[in-house]
Legacy VTK file of the C-alpha trace (Angstrom):
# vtk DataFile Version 3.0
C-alpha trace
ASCII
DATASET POLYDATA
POINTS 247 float
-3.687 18.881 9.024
-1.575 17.220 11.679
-1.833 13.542 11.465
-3.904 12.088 14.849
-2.280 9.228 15.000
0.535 8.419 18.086
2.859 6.077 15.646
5.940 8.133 14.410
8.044 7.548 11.655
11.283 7.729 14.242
9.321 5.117 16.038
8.871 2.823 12.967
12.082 3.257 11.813
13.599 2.441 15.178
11.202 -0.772 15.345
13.395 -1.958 12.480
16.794 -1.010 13.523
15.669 -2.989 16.573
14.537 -6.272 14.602
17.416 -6.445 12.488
20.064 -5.697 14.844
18.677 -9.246 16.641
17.824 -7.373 19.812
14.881 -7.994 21.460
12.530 -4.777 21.442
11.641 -3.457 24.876
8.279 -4.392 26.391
5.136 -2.380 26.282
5.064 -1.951 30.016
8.454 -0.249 29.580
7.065 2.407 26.901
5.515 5.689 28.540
1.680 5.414 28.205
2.219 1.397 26.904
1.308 0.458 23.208
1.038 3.344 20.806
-2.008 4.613 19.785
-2.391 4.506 15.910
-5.886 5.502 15.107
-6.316 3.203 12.453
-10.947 3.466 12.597
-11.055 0.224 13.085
-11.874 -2.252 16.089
-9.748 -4.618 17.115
-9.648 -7.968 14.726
-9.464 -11.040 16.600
-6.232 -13.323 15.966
-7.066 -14.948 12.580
-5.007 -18.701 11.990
-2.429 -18.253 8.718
-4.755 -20.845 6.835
-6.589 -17.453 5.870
-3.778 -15.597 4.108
-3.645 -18.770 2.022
-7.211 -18.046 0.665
-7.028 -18.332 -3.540
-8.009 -14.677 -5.499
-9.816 -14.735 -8.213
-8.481 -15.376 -11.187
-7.504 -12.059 -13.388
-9.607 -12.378 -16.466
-7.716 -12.284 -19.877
-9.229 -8.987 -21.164
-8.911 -8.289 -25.059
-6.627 -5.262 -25.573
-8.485 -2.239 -26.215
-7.979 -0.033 -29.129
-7.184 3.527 -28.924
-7.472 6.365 -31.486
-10.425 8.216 -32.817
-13.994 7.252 -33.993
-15.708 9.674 -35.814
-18.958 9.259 -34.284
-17.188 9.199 -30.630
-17.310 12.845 -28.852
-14.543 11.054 -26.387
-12.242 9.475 -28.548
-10.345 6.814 -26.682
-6.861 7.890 -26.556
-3.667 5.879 -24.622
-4.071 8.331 -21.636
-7.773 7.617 -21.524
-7.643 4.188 -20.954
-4.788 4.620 -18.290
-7.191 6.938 -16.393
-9.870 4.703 -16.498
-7.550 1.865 -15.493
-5.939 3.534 -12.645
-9.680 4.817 -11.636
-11.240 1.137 -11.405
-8.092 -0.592 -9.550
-6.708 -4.061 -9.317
-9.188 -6.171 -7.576
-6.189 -6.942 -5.533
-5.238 -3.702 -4.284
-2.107 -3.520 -6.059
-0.525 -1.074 -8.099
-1.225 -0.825 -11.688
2.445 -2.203 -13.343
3.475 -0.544 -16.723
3.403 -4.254 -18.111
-0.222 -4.256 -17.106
-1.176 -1.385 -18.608
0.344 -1.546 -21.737
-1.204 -5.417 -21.742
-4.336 -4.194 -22.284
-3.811 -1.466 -24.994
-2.843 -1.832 -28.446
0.348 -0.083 -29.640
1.252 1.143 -26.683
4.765 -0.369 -24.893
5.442 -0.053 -21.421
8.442 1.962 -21.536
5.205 4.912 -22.695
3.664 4.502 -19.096
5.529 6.545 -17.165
4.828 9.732 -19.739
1.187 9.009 -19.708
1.394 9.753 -15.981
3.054 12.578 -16.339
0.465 13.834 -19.353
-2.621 12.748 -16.836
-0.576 14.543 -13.508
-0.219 17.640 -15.660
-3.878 17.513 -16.305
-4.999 17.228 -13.077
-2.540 19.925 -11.730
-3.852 22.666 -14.471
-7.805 21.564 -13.436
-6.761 21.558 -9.847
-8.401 18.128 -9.789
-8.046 16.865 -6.136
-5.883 13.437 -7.057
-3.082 12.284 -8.648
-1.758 9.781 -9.785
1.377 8.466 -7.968
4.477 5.679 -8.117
3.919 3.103 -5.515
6.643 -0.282 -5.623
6.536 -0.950 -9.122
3.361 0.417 -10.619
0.946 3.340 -10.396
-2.125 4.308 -8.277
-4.476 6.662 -7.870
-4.524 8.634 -4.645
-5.968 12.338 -2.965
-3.730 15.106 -2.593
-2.693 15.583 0.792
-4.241 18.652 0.995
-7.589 16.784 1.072
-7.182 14.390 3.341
-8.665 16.445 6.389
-12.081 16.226 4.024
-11.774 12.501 3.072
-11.380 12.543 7.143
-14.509 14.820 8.031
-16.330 12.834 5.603
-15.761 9.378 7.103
-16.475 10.463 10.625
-13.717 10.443 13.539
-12.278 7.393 14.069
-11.862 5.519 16.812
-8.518 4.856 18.470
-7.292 1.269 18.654
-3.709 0.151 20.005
-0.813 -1.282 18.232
1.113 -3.363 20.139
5.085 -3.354 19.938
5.282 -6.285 18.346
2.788 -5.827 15.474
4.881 -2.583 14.934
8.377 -4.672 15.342
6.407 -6.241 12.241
4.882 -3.740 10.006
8.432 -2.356 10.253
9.946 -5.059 8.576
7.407 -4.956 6.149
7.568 -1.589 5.590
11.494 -1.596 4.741
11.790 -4.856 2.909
8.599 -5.654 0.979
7.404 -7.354 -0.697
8.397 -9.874 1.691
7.369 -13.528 2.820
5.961 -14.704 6.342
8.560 -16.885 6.566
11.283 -14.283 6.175
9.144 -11.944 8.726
9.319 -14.485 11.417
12.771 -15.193 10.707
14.297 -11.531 11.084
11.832 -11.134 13.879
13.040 -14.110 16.013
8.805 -15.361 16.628
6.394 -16.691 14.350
4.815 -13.609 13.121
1.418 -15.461 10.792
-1.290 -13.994 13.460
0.290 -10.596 13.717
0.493 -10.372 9.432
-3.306 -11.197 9.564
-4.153 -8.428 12.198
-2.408 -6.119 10.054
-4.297 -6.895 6.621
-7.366 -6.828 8.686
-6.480 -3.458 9.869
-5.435 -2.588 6.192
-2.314 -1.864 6.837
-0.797 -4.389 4.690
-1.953 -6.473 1.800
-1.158 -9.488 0.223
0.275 -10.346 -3.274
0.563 -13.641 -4.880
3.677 -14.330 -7.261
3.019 -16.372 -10.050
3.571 -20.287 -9.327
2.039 -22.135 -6.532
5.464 -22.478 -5.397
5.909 -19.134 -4.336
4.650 -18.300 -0.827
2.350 -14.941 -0.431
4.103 -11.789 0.184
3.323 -9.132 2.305
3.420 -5.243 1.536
2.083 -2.078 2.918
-1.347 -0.395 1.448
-2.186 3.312 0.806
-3.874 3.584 4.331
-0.234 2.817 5.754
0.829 5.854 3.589
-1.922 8.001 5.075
-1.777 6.830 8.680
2.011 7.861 8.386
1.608 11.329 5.730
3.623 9.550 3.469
3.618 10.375 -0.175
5.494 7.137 -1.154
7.164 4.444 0.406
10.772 6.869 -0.709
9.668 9.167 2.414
10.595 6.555 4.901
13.178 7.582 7.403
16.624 5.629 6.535
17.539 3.420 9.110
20.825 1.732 9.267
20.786 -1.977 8.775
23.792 -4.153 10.419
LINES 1 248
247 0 1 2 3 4 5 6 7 8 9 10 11 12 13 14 15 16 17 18 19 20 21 22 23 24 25 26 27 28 29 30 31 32 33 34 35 36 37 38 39 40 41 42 43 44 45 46 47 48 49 50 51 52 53 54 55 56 57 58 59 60 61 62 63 64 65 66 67 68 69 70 71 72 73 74 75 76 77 78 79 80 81 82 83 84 85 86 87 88 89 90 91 92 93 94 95 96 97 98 99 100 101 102 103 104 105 106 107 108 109 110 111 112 113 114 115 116 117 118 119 120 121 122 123 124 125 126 127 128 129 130 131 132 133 134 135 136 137 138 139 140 141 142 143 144 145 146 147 148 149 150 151 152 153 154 155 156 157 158 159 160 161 162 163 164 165 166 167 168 169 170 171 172 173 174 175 176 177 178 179 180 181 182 183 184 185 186 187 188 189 190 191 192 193 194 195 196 197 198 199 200 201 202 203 204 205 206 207 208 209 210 211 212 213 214 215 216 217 218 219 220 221 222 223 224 225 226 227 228 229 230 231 232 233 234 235 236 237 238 239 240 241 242 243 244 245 246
C-alpha cells in the first residue's frame, strides 16, 4: 500500500543537507501548501520543558541466565533460538533493540558472536510458516517487526489516523537524528544553529524518536529514531535512507 503520509524521503534527506551545510532552511510560508503533512495518528503534544527527557528509567533487573537444552518431561524444550524468540517477542522496556551482548547475557553457553545465526535460524522459520514478522537489524541489535506486506492490516486495524503537521523545523531535526544517531541534544542544537530540547520532546511524544541512556551519569541522553519512524517512511532499516552528501 502507498504510504499516506506527505513527508518524503527526498524531503528528509534534503532537511539534512540543509542543516549541515549551515544554511538556514526556508520558511514554511515559502513551502507549497506550508508544513508537511505526516500522518503520524496522533494530536498535537504541547511543548514539553527538557527537564522531562531527563526523567530516570527503571532500573534493568539482573536476570539469572537461563538454561537451554532439553528436559525430558518438557514437550518444548528450551533451545538457544527459543529464548531469543521469546526475548525479541517481550522487548526492552526501553524500546531499544535487543544487542547480541544482551542476549547472549541472559543464556548460558551461548556467545554473542551466535546471535546473528539464531536470527537467521528464527527468519528462516518464519519465512517457511509464512509467519507475518520477522525479525530485523536495527543500530546495533535486533527487533521484532511486521512484514511490510501487512502493514495496510496493522493500519485497518488501528483505525485511520488523523493528520497532524510537522513543521520544518522539527523535520530540520528528526533529520539530523535520523542520519547521525544516536546523538545528543546538545550536538542537535549545535548542527542546527537553535536550541532544539522542545522540538526532541515533540518528537518522542509523537514516537518518532526515543531516548537511550549510556551508562554513567555523565553521559547526556541520546536521541534515535523508533520503528514508527521506519513505518511512517516504508523503511525496512535505517540502511534505506537516501545518501545525502555532507560538507
Amino acid at each position: 500500500m502507498p504510504r499516506q503520509e506527505g513527508v518524503s524521503l527526498h524531503e528528509l534527506a534534503e532537511a539534512f543537507a540543509q542543516a549541515m551545510g549551515g544554511q538556514p532552511s526556508p520558511p514554511d510560508s515559502a513551502r507549497a501548501g506550508g508544513p508537511e503533512p505526516i500522518s503520524d495518528g496522533l494530536s498535537e503534544p504541547p511543548a514539553l520543558s527538557d527537564a522531562a527527557d531527563a526523567e530516570e528509567s527503571p532500573t534493568t533487573p539482573a536476570l539469572e541466565p537461563i538454561e537451554t537444552g532439553p528436559a525430558d518431561d518438557d514437550p518444548c524444550p528450551i533451545s538457544p533460538a527459543a529464548i531469543l524468540e521469546a526475548m525479541l517477542f517481550v522487548g526492552d522496556r526501553s524500546g531499544a533493540p535487543l544487542a547480541p551482548a544482551r542476549a547472549a547475557e541472559l543464556m548460558r553457553g551461548v556467545s554473542p558472536e551466535e546471535i546473528p545465526g539464531l536470527v537467521d535460524q528464527l527468519n528462516r522459520r518464519y519465512a517457511a510458516d509464512g509467519c507475518p514478522y520477522q525479525i530485523v537489524s536495527e543500530g546495533p541489535g535486533y527487533r521484532m517487526a511486521l512484514r511490510r506486506e501487512f502493514h495496510g492490516l496493522r493500519n485497518r486495524f488501528h483505525g485511520r489516523a488523523r493528520e497532524a503537521r510537522l513543521s520544518q523545523a522539527s523535520l530540520d531535526v528528526l533529520a539530523i537524528v535520523a542520519y547521525r544517531q544516536p546523538v545528543a541534544a546538545e550536538e542537535v542544537s549545535r548542527l542546527r544553529g537553535t536550541p532544539c530540547g522542545v522540538l526532541l520532546t515533540q518528537l518522542v511524544r509523537r514516537q518518532l524518536l526515543r531516548i537511550q541512556r549510556p551508562e554513567g551519569k555523565r553521559h547526556p541522553v541520546q536521541y534515535l529514531t523508533t520503528d514508527r519512524f521506519l513505518e511512517l517512511f516504508g523503511l525496512q532499516s535505517l540502511t534505506d535512507l537516501p545518501q545525502s552528501e555532507e560538507p
